[in-house]
N, C-alpha and C positions, 0 to 999 in steps of 0.2 A: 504494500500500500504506500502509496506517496503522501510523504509528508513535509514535505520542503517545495520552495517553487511556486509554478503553476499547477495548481492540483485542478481544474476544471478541464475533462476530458473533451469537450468541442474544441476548448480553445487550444490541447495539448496537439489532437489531433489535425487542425487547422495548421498551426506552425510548423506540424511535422513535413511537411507538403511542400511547403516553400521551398525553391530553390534559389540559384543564383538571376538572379536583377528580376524576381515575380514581387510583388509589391501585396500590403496587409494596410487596409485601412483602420486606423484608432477614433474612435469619432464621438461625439456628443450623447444627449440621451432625443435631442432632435433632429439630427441629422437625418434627411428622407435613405429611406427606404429604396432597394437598388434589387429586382426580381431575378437578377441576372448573376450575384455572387453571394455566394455561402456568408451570413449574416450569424454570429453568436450573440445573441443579448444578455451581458452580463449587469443591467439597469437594475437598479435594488430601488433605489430613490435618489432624491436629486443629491448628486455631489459624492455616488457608493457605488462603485468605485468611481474615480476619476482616470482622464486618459494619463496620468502621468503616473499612476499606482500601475496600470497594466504597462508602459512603457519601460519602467525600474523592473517591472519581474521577467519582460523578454529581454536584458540586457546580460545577461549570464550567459546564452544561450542561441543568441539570434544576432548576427552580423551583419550590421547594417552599414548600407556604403551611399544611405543616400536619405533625408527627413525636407519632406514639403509640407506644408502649413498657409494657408490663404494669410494675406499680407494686411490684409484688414483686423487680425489680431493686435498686430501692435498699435493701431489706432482705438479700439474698443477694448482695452483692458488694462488695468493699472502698470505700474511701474514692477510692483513686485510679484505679480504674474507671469508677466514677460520674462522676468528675473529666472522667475522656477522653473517656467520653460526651457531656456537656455542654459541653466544648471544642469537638467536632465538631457537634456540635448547633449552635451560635454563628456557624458559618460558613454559614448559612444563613440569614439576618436578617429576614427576614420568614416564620419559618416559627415557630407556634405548637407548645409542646411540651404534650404529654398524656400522664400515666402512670395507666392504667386497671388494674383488677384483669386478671389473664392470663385467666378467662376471656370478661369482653368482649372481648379485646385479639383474642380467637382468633373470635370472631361477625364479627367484620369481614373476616379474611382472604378466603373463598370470592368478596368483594365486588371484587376486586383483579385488575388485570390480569394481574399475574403474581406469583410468586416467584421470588426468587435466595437458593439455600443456599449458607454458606459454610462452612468447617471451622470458625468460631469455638464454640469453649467455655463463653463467659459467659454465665454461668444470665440467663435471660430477656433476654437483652441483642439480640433479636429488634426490631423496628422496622416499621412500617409509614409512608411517606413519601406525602403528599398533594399533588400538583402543583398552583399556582396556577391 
């Protein structure tokens, strides 16, 4: 039995699958809905988990060579939001950050192995993680 980690079998199952440069969207608890790729909803209520709790737990385990994020984040959310973003963004050191307008940010998603929704709040604080 696992007990460290990710213990949630979609989403174990999901990561296991990704290969080199397939892409995993992190996304909101409002982010629309995409009929076309494998969706885990781990939403419990607002702000449980957040995308940055599921980001810190695929960082052990998932190499990343590439983080997009819609650009309108840094305009809609405080100073030390942006902060935490980019602090978790850091623990990932060979991974290139991109902040695109949200509507390319949303042209890419259908391209994605999957989605994982979380309860988090923060306006565009949505993420798409590119695996080396």
């Amino acid at each position: 039995m696992l007990q460290e980690g990710i213990l949630n079998p979609q989403v174990l199952d999901l990561i296991a699958r990704i290969r080199h440069t397939n892409t995993l969207v992190i996304c909101d608890w409002a982010f629309p809905y995409w009929s076309e790729i494998e969706t885990v909803d781990l939403a419990l209520t607002r702000g449980i988990p957040n995308v940055l709790d599921v980001l810190k737990l695929l960082q052990p385990n998932f190499k990343v060579g590439h983080i997009r994020q819609a650009e309108e984040f840094l305009n809609t959310n405080p100073p030390e939001t942006i902060a935490a973003f980019d602090e978790c963004f850091a623990t990932f050191p060979d991974a290139q950050v991109t902040r695109e307008p949200h509507f390319e940010f949303k042209t890419r998603v259908p391209k994605a192995i999957g989605l994982i929704r979380t309860g988090d709040p923060t306006a565009y604080g949505n993420v798409i993680v590119e695996s080396v």
